[in-house]
C-alpha positions in Angstrom: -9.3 40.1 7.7 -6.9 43.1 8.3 -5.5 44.5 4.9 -3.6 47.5 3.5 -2.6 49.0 0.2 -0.2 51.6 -0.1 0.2 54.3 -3.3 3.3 56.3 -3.5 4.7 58.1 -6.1 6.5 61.2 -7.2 4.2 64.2 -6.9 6.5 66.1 -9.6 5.8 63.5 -12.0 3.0 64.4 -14.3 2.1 61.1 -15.8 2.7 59.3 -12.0 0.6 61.8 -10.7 -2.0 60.9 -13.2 -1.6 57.2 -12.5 -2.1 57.8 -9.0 -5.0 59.7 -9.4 -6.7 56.6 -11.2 -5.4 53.9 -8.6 -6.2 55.9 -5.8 -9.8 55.8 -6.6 -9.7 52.1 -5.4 -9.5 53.4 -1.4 -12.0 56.6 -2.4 -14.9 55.3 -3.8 -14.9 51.9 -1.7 -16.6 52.3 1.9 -15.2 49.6 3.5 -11.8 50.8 2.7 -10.6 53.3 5.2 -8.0 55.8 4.5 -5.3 56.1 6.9 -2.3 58.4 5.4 -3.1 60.6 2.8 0.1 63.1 1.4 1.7 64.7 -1.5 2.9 61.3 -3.2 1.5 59.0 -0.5 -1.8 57.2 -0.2 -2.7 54.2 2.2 -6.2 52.3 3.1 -6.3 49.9 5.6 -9.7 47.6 5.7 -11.0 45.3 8.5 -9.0 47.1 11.3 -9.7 45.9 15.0 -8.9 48.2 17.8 -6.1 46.4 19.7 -5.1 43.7 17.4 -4.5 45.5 13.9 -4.9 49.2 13.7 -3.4 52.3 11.9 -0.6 53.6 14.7 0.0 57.8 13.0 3.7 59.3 12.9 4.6 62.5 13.8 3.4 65.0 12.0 1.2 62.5 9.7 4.7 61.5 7.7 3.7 57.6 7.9 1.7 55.1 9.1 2.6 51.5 11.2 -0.2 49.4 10.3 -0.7 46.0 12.3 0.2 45.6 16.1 3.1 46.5 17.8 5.0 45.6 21.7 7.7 47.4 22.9 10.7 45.7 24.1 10.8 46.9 27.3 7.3 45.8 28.2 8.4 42.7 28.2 8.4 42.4 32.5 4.4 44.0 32.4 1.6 43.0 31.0 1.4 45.1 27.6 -1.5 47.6 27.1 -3.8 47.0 23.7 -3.4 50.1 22.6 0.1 51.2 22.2 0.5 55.0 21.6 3.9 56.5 20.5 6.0 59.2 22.4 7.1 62.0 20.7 10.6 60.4 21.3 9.8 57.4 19.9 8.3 59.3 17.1 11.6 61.3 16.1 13.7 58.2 16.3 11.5 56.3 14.5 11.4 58.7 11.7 15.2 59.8 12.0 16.5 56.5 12.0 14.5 55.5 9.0 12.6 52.8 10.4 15.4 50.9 12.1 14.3 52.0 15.8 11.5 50.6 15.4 13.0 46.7 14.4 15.5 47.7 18.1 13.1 49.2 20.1 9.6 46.8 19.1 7.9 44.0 18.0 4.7 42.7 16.9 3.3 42.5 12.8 3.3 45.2 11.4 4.0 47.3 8.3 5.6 50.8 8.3 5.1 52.8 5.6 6.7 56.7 5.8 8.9 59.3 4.0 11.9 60.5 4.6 13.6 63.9 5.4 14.8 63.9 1.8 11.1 63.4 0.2 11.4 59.5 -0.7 9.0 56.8 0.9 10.0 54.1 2.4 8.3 50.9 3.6 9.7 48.4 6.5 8.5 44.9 6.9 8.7 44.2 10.6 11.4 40.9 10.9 8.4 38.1 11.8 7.2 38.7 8.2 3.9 37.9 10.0 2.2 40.9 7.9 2.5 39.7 4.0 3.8 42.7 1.9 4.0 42.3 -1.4 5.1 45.5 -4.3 4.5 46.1 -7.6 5.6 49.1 -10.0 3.5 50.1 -12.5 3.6 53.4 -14.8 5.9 55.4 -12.0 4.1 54.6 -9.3 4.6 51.9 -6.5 1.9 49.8 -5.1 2.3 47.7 -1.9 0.1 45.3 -0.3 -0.9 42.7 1.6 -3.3 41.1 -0.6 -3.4 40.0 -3.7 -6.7 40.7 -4.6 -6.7 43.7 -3.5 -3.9 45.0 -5.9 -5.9 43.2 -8.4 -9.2 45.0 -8.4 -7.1 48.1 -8.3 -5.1 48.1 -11.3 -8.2 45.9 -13.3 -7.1 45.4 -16.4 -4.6 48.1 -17.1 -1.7 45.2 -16.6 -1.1 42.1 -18.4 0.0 39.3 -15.6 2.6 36.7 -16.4 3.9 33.2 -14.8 7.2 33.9 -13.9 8.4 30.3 -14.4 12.2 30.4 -13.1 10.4 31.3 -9.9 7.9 28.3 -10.4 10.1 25.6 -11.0 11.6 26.5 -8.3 8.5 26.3 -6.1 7.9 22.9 -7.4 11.2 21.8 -6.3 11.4 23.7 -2.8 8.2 24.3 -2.0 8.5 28.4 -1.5 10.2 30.7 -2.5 12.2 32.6 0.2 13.4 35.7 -1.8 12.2 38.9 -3.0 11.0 36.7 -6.2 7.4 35.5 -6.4 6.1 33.0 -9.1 4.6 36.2 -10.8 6.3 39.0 -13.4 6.2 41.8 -11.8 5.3 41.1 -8.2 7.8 41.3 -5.3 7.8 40.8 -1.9 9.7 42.9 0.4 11.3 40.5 3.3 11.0 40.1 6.5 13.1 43.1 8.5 13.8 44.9 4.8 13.7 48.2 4.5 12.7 49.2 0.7 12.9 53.0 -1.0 10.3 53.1 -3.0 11.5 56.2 -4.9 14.8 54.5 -6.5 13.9 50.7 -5.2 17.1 50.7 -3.1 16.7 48.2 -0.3 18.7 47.5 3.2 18.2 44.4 5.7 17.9 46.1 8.8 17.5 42.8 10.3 19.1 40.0 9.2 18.3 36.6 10.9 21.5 35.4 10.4 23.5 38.0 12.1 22.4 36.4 15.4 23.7 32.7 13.8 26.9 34.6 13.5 27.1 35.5 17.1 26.5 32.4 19.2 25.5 32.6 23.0 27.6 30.6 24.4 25.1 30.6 28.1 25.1 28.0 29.9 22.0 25.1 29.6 20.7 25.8 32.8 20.6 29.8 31.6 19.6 29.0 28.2 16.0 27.2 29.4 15.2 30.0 31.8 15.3 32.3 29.1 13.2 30.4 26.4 10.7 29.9 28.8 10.6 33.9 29.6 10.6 34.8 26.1 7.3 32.1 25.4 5.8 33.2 28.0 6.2 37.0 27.4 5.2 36.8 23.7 2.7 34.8 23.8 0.8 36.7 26.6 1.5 39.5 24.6 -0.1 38.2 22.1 -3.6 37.0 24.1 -3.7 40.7 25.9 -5.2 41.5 22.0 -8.2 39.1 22.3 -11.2 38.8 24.6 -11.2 35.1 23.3 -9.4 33.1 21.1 -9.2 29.5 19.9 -5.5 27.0 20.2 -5.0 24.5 17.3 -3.9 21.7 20.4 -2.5 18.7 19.0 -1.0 17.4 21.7 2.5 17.8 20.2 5.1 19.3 22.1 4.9 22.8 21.0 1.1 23.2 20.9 1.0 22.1 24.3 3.5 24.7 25.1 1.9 27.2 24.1 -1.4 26.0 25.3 0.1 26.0 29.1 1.4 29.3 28.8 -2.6 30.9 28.2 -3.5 28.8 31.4 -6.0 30.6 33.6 -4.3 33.2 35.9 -1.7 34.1 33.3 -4.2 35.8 30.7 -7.8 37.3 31.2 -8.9 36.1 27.6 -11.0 33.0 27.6 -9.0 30.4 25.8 -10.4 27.1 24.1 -8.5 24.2 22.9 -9.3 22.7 19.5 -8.3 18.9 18.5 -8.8 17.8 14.9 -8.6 13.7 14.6 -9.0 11.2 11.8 -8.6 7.6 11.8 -5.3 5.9 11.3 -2.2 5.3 13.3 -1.0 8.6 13.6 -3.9 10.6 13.2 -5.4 10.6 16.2 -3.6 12.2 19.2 -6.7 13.2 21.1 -4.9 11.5 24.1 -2.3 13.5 24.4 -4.5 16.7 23.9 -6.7 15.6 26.6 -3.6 15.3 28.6 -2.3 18.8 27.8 -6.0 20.3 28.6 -6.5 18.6 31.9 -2.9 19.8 33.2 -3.7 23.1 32.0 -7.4 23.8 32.7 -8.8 24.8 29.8 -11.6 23.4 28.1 -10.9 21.1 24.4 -13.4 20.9 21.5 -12.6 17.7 19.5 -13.8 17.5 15.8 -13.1 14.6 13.7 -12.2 16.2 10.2 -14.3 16.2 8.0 -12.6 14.5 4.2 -14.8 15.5 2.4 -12.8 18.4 0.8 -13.9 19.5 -3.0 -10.6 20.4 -4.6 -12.9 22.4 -6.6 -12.5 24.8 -4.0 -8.7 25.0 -4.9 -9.7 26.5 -8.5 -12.2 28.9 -6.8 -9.8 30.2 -4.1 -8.5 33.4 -3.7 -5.2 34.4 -6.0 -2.0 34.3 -4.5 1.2 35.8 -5.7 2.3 32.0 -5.5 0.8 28.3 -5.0 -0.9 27.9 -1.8 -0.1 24.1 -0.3 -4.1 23.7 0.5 -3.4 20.6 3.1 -2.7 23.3 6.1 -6.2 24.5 5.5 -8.0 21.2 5.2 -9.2 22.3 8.5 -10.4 25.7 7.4 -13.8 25.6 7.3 -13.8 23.7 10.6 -11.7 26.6 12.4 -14.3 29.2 11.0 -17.3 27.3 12.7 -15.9 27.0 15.8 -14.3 30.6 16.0 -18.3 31.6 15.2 -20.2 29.4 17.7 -17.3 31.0 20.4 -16.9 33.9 19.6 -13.2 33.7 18.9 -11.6 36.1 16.6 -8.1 34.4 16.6 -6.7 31.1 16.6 -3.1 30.6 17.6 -0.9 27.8 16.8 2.2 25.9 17.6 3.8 26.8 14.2 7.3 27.3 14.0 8.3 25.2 16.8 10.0 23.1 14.5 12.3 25.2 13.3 12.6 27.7 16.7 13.7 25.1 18.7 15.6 23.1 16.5 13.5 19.5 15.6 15.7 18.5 12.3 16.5 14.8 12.5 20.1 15.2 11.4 24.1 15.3 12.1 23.8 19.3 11.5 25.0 19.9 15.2 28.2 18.1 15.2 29.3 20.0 12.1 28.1 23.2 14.3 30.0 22.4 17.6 33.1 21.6 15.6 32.8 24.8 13.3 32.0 27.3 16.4 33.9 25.2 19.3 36.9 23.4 17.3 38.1 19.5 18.3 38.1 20.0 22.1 37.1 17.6 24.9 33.3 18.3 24.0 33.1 17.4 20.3 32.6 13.7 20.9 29.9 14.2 23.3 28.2 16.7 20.8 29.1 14.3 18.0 27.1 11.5 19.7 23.7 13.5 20.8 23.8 14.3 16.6 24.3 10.6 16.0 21.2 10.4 18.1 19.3 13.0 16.7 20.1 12.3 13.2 19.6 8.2 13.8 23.0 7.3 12.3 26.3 6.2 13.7 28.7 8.5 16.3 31.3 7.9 13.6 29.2 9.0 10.5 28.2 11.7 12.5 31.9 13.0 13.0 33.2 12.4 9.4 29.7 13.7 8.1 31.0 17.3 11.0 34.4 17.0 9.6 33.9 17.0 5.8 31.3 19.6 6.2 34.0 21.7 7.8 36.5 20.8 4.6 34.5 21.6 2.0 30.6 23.0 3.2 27.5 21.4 1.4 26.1 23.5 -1.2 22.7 25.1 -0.7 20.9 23.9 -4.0 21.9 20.9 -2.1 19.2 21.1 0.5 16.7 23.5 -1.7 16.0 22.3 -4.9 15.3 18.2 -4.0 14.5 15.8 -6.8 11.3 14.2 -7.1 10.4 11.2 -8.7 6.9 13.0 -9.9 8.8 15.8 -11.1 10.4 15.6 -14.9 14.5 16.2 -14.7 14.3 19.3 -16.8 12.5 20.8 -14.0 16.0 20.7 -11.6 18.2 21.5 -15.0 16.1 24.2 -15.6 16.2 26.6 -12.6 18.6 29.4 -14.3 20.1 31.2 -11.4 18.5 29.5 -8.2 21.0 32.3 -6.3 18.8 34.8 -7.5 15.5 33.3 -5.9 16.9 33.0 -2.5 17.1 34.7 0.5 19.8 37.4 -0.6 21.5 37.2 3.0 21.4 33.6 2.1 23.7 33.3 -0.6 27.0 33.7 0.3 26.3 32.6 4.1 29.4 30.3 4.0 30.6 31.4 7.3 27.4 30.1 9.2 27.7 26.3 10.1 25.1 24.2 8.5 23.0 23.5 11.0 22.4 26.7 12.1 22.0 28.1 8.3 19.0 25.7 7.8 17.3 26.9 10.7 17.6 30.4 9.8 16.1 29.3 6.8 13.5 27.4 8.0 12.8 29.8 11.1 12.5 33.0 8.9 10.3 31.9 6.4 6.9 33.6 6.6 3.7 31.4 7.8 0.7 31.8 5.5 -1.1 34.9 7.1 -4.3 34.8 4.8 -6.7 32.1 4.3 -7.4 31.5 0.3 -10.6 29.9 0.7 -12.6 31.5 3.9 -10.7 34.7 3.2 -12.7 37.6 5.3 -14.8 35.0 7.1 -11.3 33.3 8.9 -10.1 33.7 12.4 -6.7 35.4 12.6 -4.2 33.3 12.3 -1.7 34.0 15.3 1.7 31.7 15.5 3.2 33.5 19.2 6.4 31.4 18.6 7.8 33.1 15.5 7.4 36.3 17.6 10.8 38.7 17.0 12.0 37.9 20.7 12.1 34.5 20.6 13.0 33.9 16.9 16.3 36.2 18.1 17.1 34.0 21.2 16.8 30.6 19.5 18.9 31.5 16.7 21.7 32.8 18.6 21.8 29.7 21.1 23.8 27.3 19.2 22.5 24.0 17.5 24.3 21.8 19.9 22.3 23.6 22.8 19.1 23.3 21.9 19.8 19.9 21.2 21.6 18.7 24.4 21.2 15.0 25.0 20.4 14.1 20.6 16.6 14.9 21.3 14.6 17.7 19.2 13.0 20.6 21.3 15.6 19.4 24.3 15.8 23.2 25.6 12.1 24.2 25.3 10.8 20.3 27.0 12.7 21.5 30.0 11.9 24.8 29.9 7.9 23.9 30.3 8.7 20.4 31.9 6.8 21.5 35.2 3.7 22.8 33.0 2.9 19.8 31.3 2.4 16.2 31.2 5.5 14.0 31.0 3.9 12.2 28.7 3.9 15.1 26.7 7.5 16.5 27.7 9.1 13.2 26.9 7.3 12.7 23.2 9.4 11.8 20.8 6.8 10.5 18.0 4.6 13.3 15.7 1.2 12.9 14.7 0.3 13.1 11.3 -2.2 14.0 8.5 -1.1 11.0 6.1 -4.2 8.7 6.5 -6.4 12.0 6.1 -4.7 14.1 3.1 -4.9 9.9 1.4 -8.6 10.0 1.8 -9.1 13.4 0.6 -7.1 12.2 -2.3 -8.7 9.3 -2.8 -12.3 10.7 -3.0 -11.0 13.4 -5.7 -9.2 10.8 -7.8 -10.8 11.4 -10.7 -10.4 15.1 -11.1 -6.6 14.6 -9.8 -5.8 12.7 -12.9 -7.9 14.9 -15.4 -6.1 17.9 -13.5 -2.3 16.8 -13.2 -2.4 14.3 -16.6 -4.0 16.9 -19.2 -3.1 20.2 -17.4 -0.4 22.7 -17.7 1.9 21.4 -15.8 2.1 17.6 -17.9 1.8 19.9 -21.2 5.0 22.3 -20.4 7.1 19.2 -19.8 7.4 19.5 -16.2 5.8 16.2 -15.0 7.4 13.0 -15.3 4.0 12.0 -16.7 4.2 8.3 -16.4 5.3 8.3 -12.9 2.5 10.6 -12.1 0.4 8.1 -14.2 1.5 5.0 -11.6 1.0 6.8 -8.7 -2.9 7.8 -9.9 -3.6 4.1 -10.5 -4.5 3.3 -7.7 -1.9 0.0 -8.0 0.7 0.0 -5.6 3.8 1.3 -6.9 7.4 1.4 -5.7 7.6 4.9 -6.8 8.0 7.4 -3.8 4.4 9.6 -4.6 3.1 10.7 -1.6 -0.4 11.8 -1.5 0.5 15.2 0.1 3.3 15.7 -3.1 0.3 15.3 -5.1 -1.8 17.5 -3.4 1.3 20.1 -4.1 1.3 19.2 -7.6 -2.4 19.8 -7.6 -2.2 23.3 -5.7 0.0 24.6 -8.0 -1.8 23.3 -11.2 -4.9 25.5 -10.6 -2.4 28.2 -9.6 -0.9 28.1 -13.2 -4.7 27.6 -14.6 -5.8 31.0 -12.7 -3.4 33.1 -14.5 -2.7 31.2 -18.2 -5.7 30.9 -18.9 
C-alpha cells in the first residue's frame, strides 16, 4: 500500500523548527519508511513504493517531489513507458508555473509537493483525487498525508482529536462530504486539482471540473463516440502498462465489460483475469452476463460466490479514517486479497465511475440542459422526450420540469442533504452552513444547468483509495475511468449527448458496441447487492440493534429511534429502511465510537 507524509514548516521559526524536529523522527527511526525530499523546512517519506506504478519522481534541483504515477498528455498515441523521467523543460515549467503545468501537460495519481521561488511550499493534488491527501496544522508546522494512520502514530498523543459534528450530520444525510471539511477538527483535505500554500494556507483550483461544464462541446454524436472510445482505451492501457498482472472486478454491467474489452489480449502485455462475485437472489447473480463479456473478450473469469458471513466486528477494528467508511463496497475485500495472492496480481481495476462519466442518472436533468445551453429550438422536444425516457416520466413533465428549472434553478441542499425516515429531523435542521461543507466551486455554480452540475458532482468525487480492513495486505485499487482525460471529455459533452435516444451510457454502448456482446451493449437492468448486504444484516442482527439502539448516534439525538426500532424487528414495516442505510448507520456508529470514546 503506497503512502506518503509530508513535514513543512518555516525553518526561521524556532518553536516550528522544534516541532519538526520531533515529528520528523516518525520517517527517521522507522525502516520501512523511506525518505524521499529532505530540505530546509521540508520533509517527505514515502512507504510501500513500486517501481512503475507509485514511486518518488525528484524535481530539479531536489526543490519537490511528485509522488504516485504520472502519463503525459502527449503519449496518449504510444504506448506509455513505466518509468516516466522528467526533462529539464518539463522540470522549469513545472516548478515556474507552480504546479499548474503539470495538471496541462499530465496525468496519472499523484501528489506534488515543492517550494517555490519565494521560499513557501506548496502541495498539488492531481485532478482524479485518486491519491487521498489529507492536512493538518499543528504547533506551526503542516502535516500532509495520505493516511490516516500514519499522521496518527506521528503526532501520538501530543493532539486531542475531536468529532467535528457539522461535518457529520452532514455525512449522515449525503453520504460524503465533498469539501475541504472532513468529519474531524482539525483535519482537511486538499481537493482534487487544488493547489494549497502551506506557508499562509492560501489555496487556488487550478482545475476546476466545472469549467469544462461551462464550455460544452457541441461535436457531433458520430465524433463524440470516437472520442470516448480513444480516451478508454488510451487510459486504461495506460494504466495496465504499470502491471505485469492484474485482476478486473467483471460484473457483467456495462462499464465493467468496457473496460474488461479494452485489456483484451493484443492490446496490453499484462496478463489480465476477470473476477465475478455472485449471491443468490434476483439480481445478484449476473454471472451470465460476465461469462458473456469473458468469452467475447478472451480472458479467463474466476467466479466466487460471496461469502456473508461478514463480522461487523471487523468494522470496530478497521483502520481510522478522517470520515465513515460505507463498509458494503468492501464486503468483497477479503475475497479480492485471496485471489490477487493465488495470481499474483498486485492491482484490481474496476468499472467505477461509469455512472457518473457517462451519464446513468434516471432523470429529466437533460431537457433542463438542452434548453439552458441550446434555447426552445426545433430540437428541444426531441431532447425533452429521450429525458422523459430516461427519467421514466411523461414528455410533458419532462418539459415543465426543463422549463421551471430554467425560471427559478433547484437548490443544491435540494439534492445533498435527503431526508431519511431512520434519521431524526434535527439532523437536516441542524446542518449550520451546509455551503461551507461543499465543494467551494460548487456553491455559487448557478450558471451550470442541473444536469450537468450533478455530474460534476458525482464525477469528481474521490473513490475510496485505501482499504480500512486489509489495509497493506490489499491489491491496488485502480478505477481507469475517472482518469483526468476522460473525466475532461465527458464533462464537456453535454448531458443531452451522452444521452441520445433517453438511454444511460448511450455514447459509451456505441462506442464499444463492436467489442462486446449485444446482450451486454443493449442492458438496461443493474445487478445488485440487496439480497447479499440483507443477509449480512440479518446474521449480525443482534449487535446491529445493541450498536445503533444504545450507541452514540441514538444517545446524541440523531436517530429517529423508534423507526430504527421497526426496521430491526424483524416485522415487516412500511417504513423505507433499507438494509444498506443501516449498514451506513452502522459504519458511521463505530466511526463515532473510535474517536469519543
Amino acid at each position: 500500500m503506497f503512502r506518503f507524509i509530508a513535514i513543512a514548516w518555516n525553518p526561521s521559526w524556532d518553536r516550528a523548527c522544534a516541532t519538526a524536529a520531533r515529528l520528523g523522527d516518525f520517517g527517521q527511526d522507522r525502516i520501512d519508511w523511506e525518505p524521499v525530499l529532505l530540505r530546509p523546512g521540508l520533509q517527505v517519506y514515502t512507504r510501500g513504493a513500486k517501481p512503475g506504478a507509485n514511486e518518488a519522481i525528484h524535481l530539479q534541483g531536489g526543490l519537490g517531489v511528485v509522488l504516485g504515477k504520472l502519463f503525459r498528455r502527449c503519449d496518449s498515441e504510444t504506448a506509455p513507458a513505466r518509468h516516466l523521467a522528467l526533462t529539464a523543460a518539463e522540470n522549469r515549467s513545472i516548478l515556474e508555473s507552480e504546479g499548474r503545468a503539470l495538471v496541462n501537460g499530465f496525468w496519472g495519481r499523484y501528489v506534488a509537493i515543492f517550494q517555490t521561488a519565494s521560499g513557501s511550499t506548496r502541495v498539488l493534488r492531481d485532478p482524479s483525487g485518486a491519491l487521498p491527501c489529507f492536512r493538518i496544522h499543528h504547533e506551526g508546522v503542516s502535516i500532509v498525508f495520505s493516511w490516516l494512520e500514519d499522521a496518527l502514530a506521528s503526532l501520538g498523543t501530543a493532539r486531542p482529536w475531536a468529532v467535528q459534528w457539522d461535518a457529520f450530520r452532514a455525512f449522515l444525510l449525503g453520504g460524503k462530504l465533498a469539501g475541504r471539511q472532513t468529519a474531524l477538527e482539525g483535519v482537511l483535505q486538499i481537493l482534487p486539482g487544488e493547489s494549497i500554500d502551506l506557508h499562509d494556507q492560501g489555496s487556488t483550483l487550478l482545475w476546476n471540473a466545472l469549467d469544462f461544464a461551462r464550455a460544452p462541446n457541441h461535436c457531433s454524436a458520430d465524433e463524440a463516440v470516437q472520442r470516448i472510445r480513444q480516451h478508454v482505451l488510451t487510459c486504461t492501457m495506460a494504466w495496465a502498462s504499470c502491471y505485469d498482472s492484474l485482476l478486473v472486478r467483471l460484473s457483467g454491467g456495462v462499464d465493467s465489460s468496457i473496460l474488461f474489452s479494452c485489456l483484451a489480449p493484443g492490446k496490453t502485455p499484462a496478463d489480465v483475469i476477470g473476477v465475478n462475485y455472485y449471491s443468490e437472489g434476483s439480481d445478484s447473480d449476473e454471472r451470465v452476463y460476465a461469462r458473456l463479456t469473458a468469452a467475447t473478450v478472451g480472458r479467463d473469469l474466476v467466479e466466487r460466490q460471496r461469502d456473508p458471513a461478514f463480522d461487523l466486528g471487523q468494522v470496530l477494528r478497521s483502520a481510522r479514517t478522517c470520515e465513515p467508511v460505507r463498509y458494503t463496497g468492501w464486503l468483497n475485500g477479503a475475497a479480492d486479497l485471496r485471489i490477487a495472492t493465488a495470481y499474483g496480481a498486485p492491482a484490481i481495476f474496476t468499472g467505477a465511475g461509469g455512472d457518473s462519466v457517462f451519464f446513468e442518472f434516471a432523470d429529466w436533468w437533460p431537457a433542463a440542459d438542452y434548453l439552458a445551453i441550446r434555447g426552445l429550438d426545433a430540437g428541444f422536444p426531441v431532447a425533452a422526450m429521450d429525458a422523459a425516457r430516461l427519467g421514466k416520466v411523461s414528455v410533458w413533465r419532462a418539459m415543465g420540469q426543463a422549463f421551471k428549472e430554467r425560471v427559478a434553478p433547484s437548490r443544491l441542499e435540494t439534492h445533498l442533504l435527503g431526508a431519511s425516515p431512520l434519521l431524526a429531523e434535527e439532523v437536516r435542521l441542524a446542518v449550520e452552513d451546509w455551503r461551507r461543507l461543499i465543494h467551494p466551486a460548487q456553491r455559487d455554480a448557478t450558471d451550470v444547468p442541473i444536469g450537468k452540475r450533478m455530474q460534476t458532482m458525482s464525477a469528481t468525487h474521490p473513490v475510496t483509495y485505501y482499504s480500512p480492513f486489509e489495509q497493506e495486505a490489499a491489491p491496488e485499487l485502480v478505477n481507469p475511468l475517472l482518469s483526468q482525460p476522460l473525466l475532461e471529455l465527458c464533462l464537456s459533452l453535454p448531458t443531452y449527448l451522452l444521452t441520445q435516444g433517453g438511454y444511460g451510457r448511450a455514447l459509451a454502448r456505441r462506442a464499444f458496441a463492436q467489442d462486446l456482446p449485444p446482450q451486454i451493449v443493449n442492458r438496461r437492468s443493474k445487478g445488485g447487492l440487496a439480497e447479499h448486504v440483507s443477509e449480512v444484516l440479518m446474521r449480525n442482527i443482534q449487535e446491529v440493534r445493541a450498536m445503533l439502539l444504545d450507541g452514540q448516534l441514538a444517545r446524541r439525538g440523531l436517530l429517529n429511534r423508534a423507526n430504527v426500532e421497526e426496521v430491526l424487528s424483524g416485522r415487516p414495516s412500511a417504513i423505507a429502511g433499507h438494509a444498506s442505510q443501516i449498514h451506513g448507520l452502522v459504519a458511521a456508529q463505530a466511526w463515532v465510537d473510535r474517536w469519543v470514546s
